[in-house]
N, C-alpha and C positions, 0 to 999 in steps of 0.2 A: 504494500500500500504506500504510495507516494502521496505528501503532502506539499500545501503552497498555500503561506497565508499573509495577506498585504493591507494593503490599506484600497478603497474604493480608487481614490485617485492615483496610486500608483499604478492601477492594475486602468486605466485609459480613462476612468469615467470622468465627466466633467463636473467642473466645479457642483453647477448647481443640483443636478445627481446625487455628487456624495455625500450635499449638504441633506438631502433628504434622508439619505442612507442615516445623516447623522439621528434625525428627528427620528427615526424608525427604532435606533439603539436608544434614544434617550427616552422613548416610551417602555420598551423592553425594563429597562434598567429601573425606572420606576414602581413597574409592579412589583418587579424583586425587593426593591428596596421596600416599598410597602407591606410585603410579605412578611422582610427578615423585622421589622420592627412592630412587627404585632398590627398594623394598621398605620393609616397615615389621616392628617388630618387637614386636606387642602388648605392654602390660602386663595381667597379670593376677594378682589380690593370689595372692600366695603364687610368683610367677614371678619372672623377672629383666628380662621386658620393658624397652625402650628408649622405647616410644612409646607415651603417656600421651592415651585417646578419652575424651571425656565423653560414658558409653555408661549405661547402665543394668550393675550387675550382680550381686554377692550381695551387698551391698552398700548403703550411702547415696553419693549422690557424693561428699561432703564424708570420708569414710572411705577411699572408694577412693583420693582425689586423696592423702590424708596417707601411704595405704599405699605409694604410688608416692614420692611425696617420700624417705618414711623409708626404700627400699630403694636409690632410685637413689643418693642424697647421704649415706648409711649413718649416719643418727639415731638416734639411742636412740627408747625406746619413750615417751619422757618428750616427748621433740619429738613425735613422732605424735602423742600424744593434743593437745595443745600446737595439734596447726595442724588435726586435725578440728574440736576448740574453736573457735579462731579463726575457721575456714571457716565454722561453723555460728552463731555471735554476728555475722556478717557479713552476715547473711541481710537482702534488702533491704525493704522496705516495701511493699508493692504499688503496681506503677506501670501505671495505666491504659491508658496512652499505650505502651507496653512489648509487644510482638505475642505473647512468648515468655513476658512475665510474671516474669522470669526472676529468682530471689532469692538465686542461688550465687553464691560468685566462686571457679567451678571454669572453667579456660578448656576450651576445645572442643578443644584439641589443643595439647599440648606432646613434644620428643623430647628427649631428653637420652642426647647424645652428645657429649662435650667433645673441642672440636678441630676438630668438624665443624661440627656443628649443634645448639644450647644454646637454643632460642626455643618460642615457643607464637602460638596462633594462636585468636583467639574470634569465632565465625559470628552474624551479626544481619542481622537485616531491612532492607531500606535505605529506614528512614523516619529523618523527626528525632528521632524516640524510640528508634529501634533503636541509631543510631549514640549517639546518646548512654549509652543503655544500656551497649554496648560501651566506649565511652568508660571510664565508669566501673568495668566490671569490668577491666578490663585495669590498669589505675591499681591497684584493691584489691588485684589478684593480685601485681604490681610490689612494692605497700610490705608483702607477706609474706614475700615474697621478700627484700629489702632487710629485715627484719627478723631473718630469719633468718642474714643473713649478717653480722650485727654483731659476733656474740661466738664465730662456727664457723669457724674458718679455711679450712678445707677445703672449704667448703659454695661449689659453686659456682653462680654466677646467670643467672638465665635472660632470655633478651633478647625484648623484643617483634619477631616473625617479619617476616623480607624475604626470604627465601630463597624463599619457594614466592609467587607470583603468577600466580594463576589466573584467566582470562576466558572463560569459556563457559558456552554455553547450549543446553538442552534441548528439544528440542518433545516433549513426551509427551501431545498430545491434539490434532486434527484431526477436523476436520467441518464441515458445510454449518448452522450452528447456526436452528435452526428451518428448515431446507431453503430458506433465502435466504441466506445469510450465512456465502460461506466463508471459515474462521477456521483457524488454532492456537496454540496455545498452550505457552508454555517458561517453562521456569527458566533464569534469569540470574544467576553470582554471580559475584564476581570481586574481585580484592584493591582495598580502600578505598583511593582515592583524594583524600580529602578531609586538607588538613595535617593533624589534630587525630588523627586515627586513619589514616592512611595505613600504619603500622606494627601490623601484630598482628591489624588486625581483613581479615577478608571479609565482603561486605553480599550479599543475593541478594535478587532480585524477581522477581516471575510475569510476563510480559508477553504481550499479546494481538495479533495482527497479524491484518488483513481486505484483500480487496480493499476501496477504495473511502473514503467515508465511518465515523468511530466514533466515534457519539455516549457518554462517557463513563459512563453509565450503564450503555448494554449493554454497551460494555468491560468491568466489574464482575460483572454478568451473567453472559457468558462467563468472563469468568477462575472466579467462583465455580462455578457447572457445573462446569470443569474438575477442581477440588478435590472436589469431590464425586464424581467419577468413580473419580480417583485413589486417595482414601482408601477408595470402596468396595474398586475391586479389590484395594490391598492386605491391609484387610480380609478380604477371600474368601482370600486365600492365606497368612494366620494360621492354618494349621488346626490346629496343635497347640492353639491357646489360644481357636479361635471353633467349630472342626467344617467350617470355612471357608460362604460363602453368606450371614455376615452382611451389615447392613446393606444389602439387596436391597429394590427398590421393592413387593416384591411384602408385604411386612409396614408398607408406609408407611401409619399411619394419618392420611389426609386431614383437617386442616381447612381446608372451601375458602377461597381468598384475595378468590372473588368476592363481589361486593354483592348479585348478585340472578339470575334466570334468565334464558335466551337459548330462542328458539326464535318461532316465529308467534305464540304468547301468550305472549310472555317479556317482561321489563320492557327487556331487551335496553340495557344501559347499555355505550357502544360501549367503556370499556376493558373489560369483562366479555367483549366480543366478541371484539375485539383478542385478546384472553388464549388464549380459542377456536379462532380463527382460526390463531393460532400454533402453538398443539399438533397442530393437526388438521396443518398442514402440515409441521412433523417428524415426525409420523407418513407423510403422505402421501409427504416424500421418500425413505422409506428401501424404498419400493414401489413408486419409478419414477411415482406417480400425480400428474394434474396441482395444481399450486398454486392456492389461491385469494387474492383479495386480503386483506389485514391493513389493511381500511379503518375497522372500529368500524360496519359495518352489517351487520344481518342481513339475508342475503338468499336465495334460491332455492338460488345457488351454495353457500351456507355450509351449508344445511338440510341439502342434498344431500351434502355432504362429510361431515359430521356422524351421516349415517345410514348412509354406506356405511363410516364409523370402526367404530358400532354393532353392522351386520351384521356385517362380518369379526370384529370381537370376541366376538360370541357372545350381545352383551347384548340382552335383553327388550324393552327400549324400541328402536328403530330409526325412530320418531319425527323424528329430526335438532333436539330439542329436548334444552333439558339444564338440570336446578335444581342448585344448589352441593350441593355432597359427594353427589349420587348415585351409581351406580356407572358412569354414561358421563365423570362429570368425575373420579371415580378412578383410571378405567381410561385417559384421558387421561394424565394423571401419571403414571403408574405406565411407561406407554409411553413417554412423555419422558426420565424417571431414565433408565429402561432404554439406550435412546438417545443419553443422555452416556455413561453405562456401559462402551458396547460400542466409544467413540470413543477412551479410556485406552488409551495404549500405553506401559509404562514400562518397556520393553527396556533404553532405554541406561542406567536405574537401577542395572540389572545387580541384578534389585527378589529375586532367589533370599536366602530368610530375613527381608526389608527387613519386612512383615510383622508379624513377631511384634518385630520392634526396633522399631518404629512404635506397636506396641499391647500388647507384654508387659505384666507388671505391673511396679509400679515401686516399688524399697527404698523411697524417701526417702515413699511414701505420697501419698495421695487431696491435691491442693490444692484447698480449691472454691474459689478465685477463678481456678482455669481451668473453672469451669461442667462438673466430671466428676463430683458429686458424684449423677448421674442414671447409667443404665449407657448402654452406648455406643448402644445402639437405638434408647434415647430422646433422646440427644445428636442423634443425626443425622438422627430422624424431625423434631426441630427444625429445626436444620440445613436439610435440606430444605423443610421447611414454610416459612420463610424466602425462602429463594431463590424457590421457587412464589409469593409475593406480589411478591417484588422485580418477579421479570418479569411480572407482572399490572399493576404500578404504569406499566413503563417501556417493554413493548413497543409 
């Protein structure tokens, strides 16, 4: 069994992706947390809540977080505005290297309950950008903290979390990936063990497991499919904010990733074939039909696989030939998405609402340097579009 475990963005996804991916873990990681602590007892502005999410809500976060400050630690309205200010003059620089992009220093989880438990807790990606990222927001939040408690006696301070240490991991996606290559794929997070951040921070990564051989690339490959999957179906079960069905291969508008045509008169350039070859065989796995090889030659065998794609599809040509962005190398794609699609299982998500927290809209507003500045359809016909060359390059 080979493994390969990275971060969304190492592994090709774009920014605004694995900012999703982030909110996906930071839902996970709060049931947990809720679980390990006997219950949780939200905040929400205008509430008396104990336990402080960095959630989306009517709200910016930087307002939310002071609204929690000024109720739990009982401020004047002079402090509130005091540390939204500060929160928001704190706003980081964009950091390329950063998966989350992340420019608050609102942490992902604090509770405040003195006596018991006084700490907070910020989720990052576990690359050297994410932990450092963390690094530093944990730090920022610490010296507002210790700011505030200089001249308020009563103001009590909040510790970087040890209490909740959590290690687990997820599979929410299985399959035979191109109907040779069986795979799954999980979320991995668990409390940072690294000195520098071993307190306060959690890192989480996607990791890939195969029988056999995994050559790095398709490792990425696979893990990206997975995300794609994932983020459709949650998508589809947004329906108060999408009609659900967004994001569905069947509105993907193709541009092919190939160089040239395959077929008896086709310039037949063997990764063009490879690429071919591939789709036709996750198609062909998921119908019991036999495989062909993924050698970069066109041949009788591929022609033939090729046309019997054609006929069950319904398409015109059944030729067993195919020119880039026709409707047999669409209908190709379109059957592949579909394919990782239907491989998404995010049961143990416990994904009822995850959704519309995933994709609502958001107080603090549009950032383009998370690339949302297009709407989500075209974000992920990208997205897709993407992946479709990746695997043309690597298969």
């Amino acid at each position: 069994m080979a493994k390969f475990c990275t971060t969304p963005r190492a592994a090709g996804a774009p920014r605004w992706a694995a900012a999703k991916v982030g909110n996906v873990v930071e839902w996970v990681v709060r049931l947990e947390y809720c679980f390990d602590t006997g219950g949780c007892n939200p905040y929400q502005r205008g509430g008396t809540g104990t336990d402080f999410f960095d959630e989306r809500s009517d709200t910016t976060r930087c307002r939310f977080l002071a609204s929690f400050l000024a109720v739990r630690q009982q401020l004047d309205p002079a402090d509130e505005g005091f540390i939204s200010g500060s929160c928001e003059a704190r706003k980081k620089p964009v950091d390329p290297g950063d998966d989350e992009n992340e420019r608050f220093a609102v942490p992902d989880i604090i509770t405040h309950e003195p006596g018991v438990r006084m700490e907070f807790y910020e989720i990052k990606p576990n690359s050297i950008e994410g932990r450092e990222a963390a690094r530093a927001k944990v730090e920022t939040f610490l010296s507002l903290v210790d700011f505030l408690a200089v001249d308020r006696p009563n103001f009590q301070k909040y510790e970087k979390g040890t209490q909740f240490s959590p290690d687990r991991t997820i599979t929410f996606y299985q399959r035979n990936y191109l109907g040779i290559v069986p795979c799954r794929v999980s979320l991995h997070y668990r409390r940072a063990t690294e000195p520098e951040i071993s307190e306060g921070v959690i890192v989480y990564e996607i990791c890939v497991e195969v029988d056999g051989e995994l050559a790095e690339a398709l490792a990425k490959a696979i893990l990206v499919s997975a995300i794609i999957a994932a983020l459709a179906a949650l998508a589809a079960a947004a329906i108060v904010i999408f009609g659900g069905g967004v994001l569905g291969p069947a509105v993907l508008v193709l541009n092919s990733p190939m160089g040239g045509s395959i077929g008896p008169d086709g310039t037949n350039d063997p990764q063009d074939v490879r690429y071919v070859q591939a789709l036709v065989n996750d198609w062909r796995a998921t119908t019991g039909g036999a495989l062909v090889a993924i050698d970069g030659a066109f041949s009788e065998e591929t022609a033939g696989a090729l046309s019997d794609f054609q006929s069950i599809a319904g398409l015109e040509d059944t030729a067993g030939s195919l020119t880039p962005g026709d409707a047999t190398e669409t209908e190709l794609a379109s059957t592949h998405l579909n394919n990782l699609m239907a491989a998404a299982d995010l049961s143990e998500f416990q994904p009822d609402g995850l959704g519309d927290v995933v994709f609502g809209p958001d107080p603090d507003g549009v950032d383009p340097e998370l690339e949302e500045e297009q709407d989500l359809q075209t974000a992920f016909n990208a997205f897709a579009q993407q992946y479709l060359q990746d695997l043309r390059n690597v298969v």
